[in-house]
C-alpha positions as CSV (number, residue, x, y, z in Angstrom):
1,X,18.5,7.0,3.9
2,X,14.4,6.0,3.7
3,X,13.6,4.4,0.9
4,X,10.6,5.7,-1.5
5,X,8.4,4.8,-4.1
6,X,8.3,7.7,-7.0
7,X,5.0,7.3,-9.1
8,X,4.8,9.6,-12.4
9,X,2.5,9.9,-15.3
10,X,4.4,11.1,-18.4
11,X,2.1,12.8,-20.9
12,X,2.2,10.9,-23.8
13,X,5.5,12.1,-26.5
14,X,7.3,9.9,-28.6
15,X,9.9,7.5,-27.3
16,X,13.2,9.6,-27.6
17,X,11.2,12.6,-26.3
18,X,10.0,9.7,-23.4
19,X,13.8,8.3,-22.7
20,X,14.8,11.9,-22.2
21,X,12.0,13.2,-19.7
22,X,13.0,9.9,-17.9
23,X,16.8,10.5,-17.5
24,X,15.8,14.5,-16.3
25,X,13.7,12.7,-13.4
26,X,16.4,10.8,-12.3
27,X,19.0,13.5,-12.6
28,X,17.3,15.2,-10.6
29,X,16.5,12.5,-7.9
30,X,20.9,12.1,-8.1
31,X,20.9,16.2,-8.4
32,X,19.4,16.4,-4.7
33,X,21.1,13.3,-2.9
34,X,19.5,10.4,-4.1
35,X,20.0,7.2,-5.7
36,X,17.7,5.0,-7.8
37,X,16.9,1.3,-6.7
38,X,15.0,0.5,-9.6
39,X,13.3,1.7,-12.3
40,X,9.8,0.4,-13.6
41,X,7.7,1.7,-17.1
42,X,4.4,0.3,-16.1
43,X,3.0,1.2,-20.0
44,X,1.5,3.5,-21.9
45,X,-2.9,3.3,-21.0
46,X,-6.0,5.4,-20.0
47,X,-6.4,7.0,-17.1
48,X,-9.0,6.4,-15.1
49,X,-10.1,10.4,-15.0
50,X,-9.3,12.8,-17.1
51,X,-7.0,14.9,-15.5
52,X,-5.8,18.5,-16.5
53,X,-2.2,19.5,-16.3
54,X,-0.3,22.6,-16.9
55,X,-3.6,24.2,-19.3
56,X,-3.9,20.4,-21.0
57,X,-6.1,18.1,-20.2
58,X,-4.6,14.1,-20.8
59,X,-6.9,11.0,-21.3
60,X,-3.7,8.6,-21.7
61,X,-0.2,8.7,-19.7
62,X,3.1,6.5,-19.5
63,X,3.4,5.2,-16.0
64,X,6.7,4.6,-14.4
65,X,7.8,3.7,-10.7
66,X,11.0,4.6,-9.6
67,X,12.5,2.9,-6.2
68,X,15.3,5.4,-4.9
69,X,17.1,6.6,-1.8
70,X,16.9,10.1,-0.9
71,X,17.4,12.2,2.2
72,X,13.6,13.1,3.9
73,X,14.8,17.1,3.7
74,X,15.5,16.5,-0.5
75,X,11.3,15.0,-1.1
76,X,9.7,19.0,-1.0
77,X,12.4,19.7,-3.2
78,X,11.6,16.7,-5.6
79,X,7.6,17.4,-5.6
80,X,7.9,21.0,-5.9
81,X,10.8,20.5,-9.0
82,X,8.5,17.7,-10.6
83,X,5.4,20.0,-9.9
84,X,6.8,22.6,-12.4
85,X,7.9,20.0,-15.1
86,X,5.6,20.6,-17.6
87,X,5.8,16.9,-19.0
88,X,4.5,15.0,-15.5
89,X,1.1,14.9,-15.1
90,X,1.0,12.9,-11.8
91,X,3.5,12.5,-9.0
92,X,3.6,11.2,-6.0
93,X,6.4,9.9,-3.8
94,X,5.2,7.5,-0.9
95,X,7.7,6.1,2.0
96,X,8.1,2.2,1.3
97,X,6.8,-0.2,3.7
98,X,8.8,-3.6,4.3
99,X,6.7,-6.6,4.2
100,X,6.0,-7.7,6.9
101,X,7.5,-10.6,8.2
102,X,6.1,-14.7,8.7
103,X,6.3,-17.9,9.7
104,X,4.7,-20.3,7.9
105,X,2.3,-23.0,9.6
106,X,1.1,-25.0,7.0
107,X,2.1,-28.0,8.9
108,X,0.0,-27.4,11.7
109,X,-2.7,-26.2,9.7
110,X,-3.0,-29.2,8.0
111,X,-3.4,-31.0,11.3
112,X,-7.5,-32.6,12.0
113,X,-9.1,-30.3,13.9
114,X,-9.0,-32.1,17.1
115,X,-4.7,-31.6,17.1
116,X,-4.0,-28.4,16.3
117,X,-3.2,-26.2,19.2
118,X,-5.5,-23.4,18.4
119,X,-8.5,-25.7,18.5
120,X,-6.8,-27.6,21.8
121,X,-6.6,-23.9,23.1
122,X,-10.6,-22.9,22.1
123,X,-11.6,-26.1,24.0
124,X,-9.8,-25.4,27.0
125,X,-11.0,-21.6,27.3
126,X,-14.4,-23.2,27.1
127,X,-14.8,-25.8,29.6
128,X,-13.1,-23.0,31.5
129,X,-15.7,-20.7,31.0
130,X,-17.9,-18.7,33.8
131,X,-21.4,-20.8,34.0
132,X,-22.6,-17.6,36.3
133,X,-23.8,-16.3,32.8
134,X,-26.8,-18.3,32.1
135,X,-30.2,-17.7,32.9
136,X,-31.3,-17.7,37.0
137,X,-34.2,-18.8,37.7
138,X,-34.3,-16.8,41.0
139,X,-35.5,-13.2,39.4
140,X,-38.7,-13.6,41.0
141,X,-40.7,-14.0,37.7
142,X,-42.5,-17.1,37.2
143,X,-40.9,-17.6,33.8
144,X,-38.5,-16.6,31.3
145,X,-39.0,-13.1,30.0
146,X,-37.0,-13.4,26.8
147,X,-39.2,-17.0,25.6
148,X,-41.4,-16.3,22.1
């Protein structure tokens, strides 16, 4: 199964009313397939906008991420369930993206200038480069068009 990031704004409820909202989410993330990876409350703050939901309109939110595992034919499902929930302001559910993978030079980017190999590389590309590019003096003008 893909992995996914869930992102939800909670309106703002006290935290019993909070723990259960949380616990309905993930039921229904195991409800349709799914498994949770992790789970992250990112706080309670202002939004950036404020955003209306369900005939409110919300100037603060709880932010949580949830990490989870679900079959791609189960995320419509998810949006459209969370869409009617009347206690999510936000959702979104993006695909995860691995880091990407590195090697580290530091070693060689430590090197003087004159020993690393990308510098040993530029050098070479330039005394290798065309000379056909500069001016001719053979355009049959007297002198150089470009000069101020």
């Amino acid at each position: 199964m893909i992995t996914y990031e869930l992102c939800v704004l909670f309106r703002i409820m006290p935290k019993t009313e909070l723990a259960s909202v949380v616990k309905r989410t993930a039921n229904t993330i195991f409800e349709n397939g799914g498994f949770l990876r992790k789970l992250e409350h990112l706080g309670t703050r202002d939004m950036p906008h404020k955003t209306s939901s369900h005939g409110m309109v919300h100037h603060k939110a709880s932010y949580f991420l949830f990490e989870l595992n679900v079959p791609p034919t189960s995320v419509e499902k998810l949006m459209d369930e969370y869409f009617r929930d009347v206690d999510i302001i936000r959702r979104r559910i993006y695909k995860k993206q691995e880091p990407p993978q590195f090697t580290c030079t530091l070693h060689e980017d430590t090197l003087p200038p004159p020993y690393r190999k990308s510098v040993q590389d530029l050098i070479a590309q330039a005394k290798k480069a065309d000379k056909s590019q500069q001016y001719d003096q053979k355009t049959g003008l007297d002198y150089y068009p470009f000069q101020k």
